[in-house]
C-alpha positions, -999 to 999 in steps of 0.1 A, spaced: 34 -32 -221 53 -58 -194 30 -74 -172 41 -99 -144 35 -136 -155 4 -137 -129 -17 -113 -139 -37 -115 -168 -34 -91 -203 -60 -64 -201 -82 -49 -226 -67 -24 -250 -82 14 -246 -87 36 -268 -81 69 -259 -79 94 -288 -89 116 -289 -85 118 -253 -109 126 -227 -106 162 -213 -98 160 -172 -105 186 -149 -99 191 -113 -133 190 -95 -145 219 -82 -162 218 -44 -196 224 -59 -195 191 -77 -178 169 -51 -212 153 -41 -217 134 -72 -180 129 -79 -176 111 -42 -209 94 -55 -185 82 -84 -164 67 -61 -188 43 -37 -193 14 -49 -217 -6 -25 -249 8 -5 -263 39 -12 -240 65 -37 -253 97 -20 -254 88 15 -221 70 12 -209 103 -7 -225 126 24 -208 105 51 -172 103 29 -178 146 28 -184 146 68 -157 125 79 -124 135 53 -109 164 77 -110 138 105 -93 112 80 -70 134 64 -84 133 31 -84 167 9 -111 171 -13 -96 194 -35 -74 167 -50 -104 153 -73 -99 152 -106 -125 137 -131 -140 140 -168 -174 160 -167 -202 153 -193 -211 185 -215 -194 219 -192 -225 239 -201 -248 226 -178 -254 241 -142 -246 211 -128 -226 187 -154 -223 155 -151 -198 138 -134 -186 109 -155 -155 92 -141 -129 107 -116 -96 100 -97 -90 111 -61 -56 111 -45 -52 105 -5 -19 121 9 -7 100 36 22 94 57 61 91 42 53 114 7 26 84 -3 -5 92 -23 -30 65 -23 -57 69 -59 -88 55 -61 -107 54 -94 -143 52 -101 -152 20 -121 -168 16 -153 -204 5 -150 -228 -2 -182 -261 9 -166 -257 42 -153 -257 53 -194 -222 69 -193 -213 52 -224 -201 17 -237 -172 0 -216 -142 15 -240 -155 51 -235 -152 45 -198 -124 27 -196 -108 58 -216 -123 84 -192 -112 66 -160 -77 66 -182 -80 103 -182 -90 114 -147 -62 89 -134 -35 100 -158 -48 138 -147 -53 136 -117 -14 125 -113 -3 152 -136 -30 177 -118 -5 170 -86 26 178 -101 18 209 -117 5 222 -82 39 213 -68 18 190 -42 51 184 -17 27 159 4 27 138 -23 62 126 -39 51 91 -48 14 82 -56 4 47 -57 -27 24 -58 -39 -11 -57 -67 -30 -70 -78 -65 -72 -66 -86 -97 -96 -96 -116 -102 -60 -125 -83 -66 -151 -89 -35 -171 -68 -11 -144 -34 -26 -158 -35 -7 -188 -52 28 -171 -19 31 -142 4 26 -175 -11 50 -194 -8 75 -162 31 60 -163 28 40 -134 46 11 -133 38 -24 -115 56 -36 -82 41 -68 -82 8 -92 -69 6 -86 -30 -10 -116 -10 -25 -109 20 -17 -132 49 -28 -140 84 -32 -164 115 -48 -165 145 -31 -150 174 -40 -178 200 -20 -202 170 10 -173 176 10 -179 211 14 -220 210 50 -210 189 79 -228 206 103 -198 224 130 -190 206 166 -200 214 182 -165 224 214 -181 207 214 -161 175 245 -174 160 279 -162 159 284 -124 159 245 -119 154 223 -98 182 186 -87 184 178 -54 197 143 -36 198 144 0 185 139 14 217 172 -5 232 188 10 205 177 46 216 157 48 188 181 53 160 167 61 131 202 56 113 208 23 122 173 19 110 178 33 84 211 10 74 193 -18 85 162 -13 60 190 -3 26 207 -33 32 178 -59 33 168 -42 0 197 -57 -17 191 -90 -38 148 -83 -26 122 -104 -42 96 -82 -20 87 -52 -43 122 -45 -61 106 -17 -80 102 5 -50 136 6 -42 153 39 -45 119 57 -55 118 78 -22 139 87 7 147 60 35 131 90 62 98 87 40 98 51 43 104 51 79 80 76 84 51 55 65 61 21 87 59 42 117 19 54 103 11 23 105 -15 14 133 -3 22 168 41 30 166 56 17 197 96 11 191 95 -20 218 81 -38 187 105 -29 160 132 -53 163 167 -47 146 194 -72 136 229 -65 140 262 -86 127 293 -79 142 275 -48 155 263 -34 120 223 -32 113 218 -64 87 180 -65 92 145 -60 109 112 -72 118 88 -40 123 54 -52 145 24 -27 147 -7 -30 168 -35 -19 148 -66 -14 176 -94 -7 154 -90 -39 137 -83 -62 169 -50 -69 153 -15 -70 144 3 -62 115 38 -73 100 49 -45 84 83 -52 74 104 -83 77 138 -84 58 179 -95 64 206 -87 45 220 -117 24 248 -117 52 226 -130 76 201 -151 53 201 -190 48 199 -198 87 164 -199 98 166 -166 110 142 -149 96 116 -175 110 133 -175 145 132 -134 141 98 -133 136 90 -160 161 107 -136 188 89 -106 177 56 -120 180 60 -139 213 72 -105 225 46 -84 221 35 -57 244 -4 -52 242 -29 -28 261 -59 -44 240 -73 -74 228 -57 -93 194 -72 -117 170 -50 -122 143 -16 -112 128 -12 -101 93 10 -90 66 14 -85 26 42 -103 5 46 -106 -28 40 -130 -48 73 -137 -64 91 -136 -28 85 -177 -28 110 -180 -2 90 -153 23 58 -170 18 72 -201 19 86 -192 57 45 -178 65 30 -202 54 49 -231 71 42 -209 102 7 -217 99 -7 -180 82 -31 -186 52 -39 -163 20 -71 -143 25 -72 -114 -5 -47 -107 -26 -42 -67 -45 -20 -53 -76 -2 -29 -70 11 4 -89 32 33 -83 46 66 -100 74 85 -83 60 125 -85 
């Protein structure tokens, strides 16, 4: 098991024999959901989840979990996994967690049963030829240490510590403008100048991959269209701010902005260059010009975005921009 050096080793599981997972039937999804809240009240948090997952996209069919004993008219729901199609073939899981007072065993037996509805539920997906779901993912906080070794044993693999950034937008707005002089052969065009071109996006994405500290395992694990398709579900899409770098007239690069309303903010979703352009400030300067370019209907209180933690040279650039670390999450994926 190959951990990165930041995050600590997890406890071992033991898992055999293993844990028999089922996909959750609709007239147990109350106390699975229930499974799944972990602050306020279980059943009322369960009812509203239930009442509001058509309007959020969320399919309760894709539940999997480990029952207590199958003869009982309504069995126990012990642990479960449930699997959120979104946007660009992504499939977010969320686990129940292990608690000792709910008398569903002693921590190994639930660490081994969580194990199972993950490692099922994933399965579960494949054998149904889900074709919403070609890469699932999930993220948890690093002091629950114990998930490390339930997303291997599903044969996920890590993509790294994410820290979560942000500053204030009235800090944004103090930025010095940029100098329009971009340097010798290089121009900045937002996606809409460009009419939009999801090839030149496309090129511009692949080759800021190369050489990546941001989340090198991800590369190559899903069509560029997916990709593009999952930056664009991001908050409120509005090409005028998705900005593209060109060199000599090829796509070297991008910043991607989204406004995200409901939370009275904006999100970086993507900031890269190819190593062709890198080395020159420009990736502060690019970002600087996004931001002080923004078109907004509503009202913005912060910016934010996600790097990860080995990309030194990234956060190095936010943070002497003035954003600060507020959460951090581990992340794991398994192409489907």
């Amino acid at each position: 098991m190959t951990l990165h050096p930041d995050q600590p080793t997890p406890p071992q599981i033991t898992d055999d024999p293993r844990p028999k997972c089922v996909q959750i039937g609709r007239g147990i999804v109350q106390p699975a959901l229930e499974r799944l809240i972990t602050s306020g009240n279980p059943k009322i948090g369960a009812q509203r989840l239930a009442r509001n997952a058509s309007a959020h996209g969320i399919d309760l069919d894709l539940i999997w979990g480990v029952l207590g004993d199958p003869k009982l008219k309504q069995p126990v729901v012990r642990q479960v996994c449930m699997v959120v199609a979104g946007a660009g073939g992504t499939g977010m899981c969320f686990v129940s967690n292990p608690k000792a007072d709910i008398g569903l065993g002693d921590g190994i037996t639930q660490l081994a049963e969580i194990s199972a509805s993950l490692r099922g539920a994933l399965d579960g997906l494949q054998a149904i030829g889900n074709s919403r779901v070609r890469i699932a993912q999930m993220l948890f906080e690093p002091k629950q240490e114990w998930t490390h070794e339930i997303c291997q044993a599903a044969g996920m693999i890590c993509v790294g510590t994410l820290d979560y950034l942000r500053i204030g937008y009235e800090e944004v707005t103090t930025w010095a403008d940029v100098d329009p002089d971009w340097g010798e052969g290089i121009e900045v065009l937002s996606f809409e100048e460009l009419g939009q071109d999801r090839e030149m996006l496309a090129i511009a994405l692949e080759d800021s991959y190369e050489g990546t500290l941001d989340c090198p395992e991800l590369c190559g694990l899903r069509p560029m269209e997916d990709v593009i398709a999952s930056h664009e579900s991001t908050g409120e899409f509005d090409p005028n701010r998705w900005w593209i770098v060109l060199k000599d007239n090829h796509p070297a690069g991008c910043c991607l902005l989204s406004h995200c309303p409901a939370n009275e903010s904006v999100e970086l979703v993507y900031l890269g260059l190819s190593p062709k352009v890198q080395g020159h400030g420009l990736g502060t300067r690019l970002l600087t010009h996004a931001l002080k370019n923004l078109r907004l209907k509503d009202t913005v209180y912060e910016v934010t975005c996600a790097v990860d933690r080995r990309n030194v040279p990234a956060s190095k650039v936010y943070m002497r921009l003035g954003f600060k670390r507020f959460d951090a999450r581990v992340g794991y994926v398994r192409a489907m």
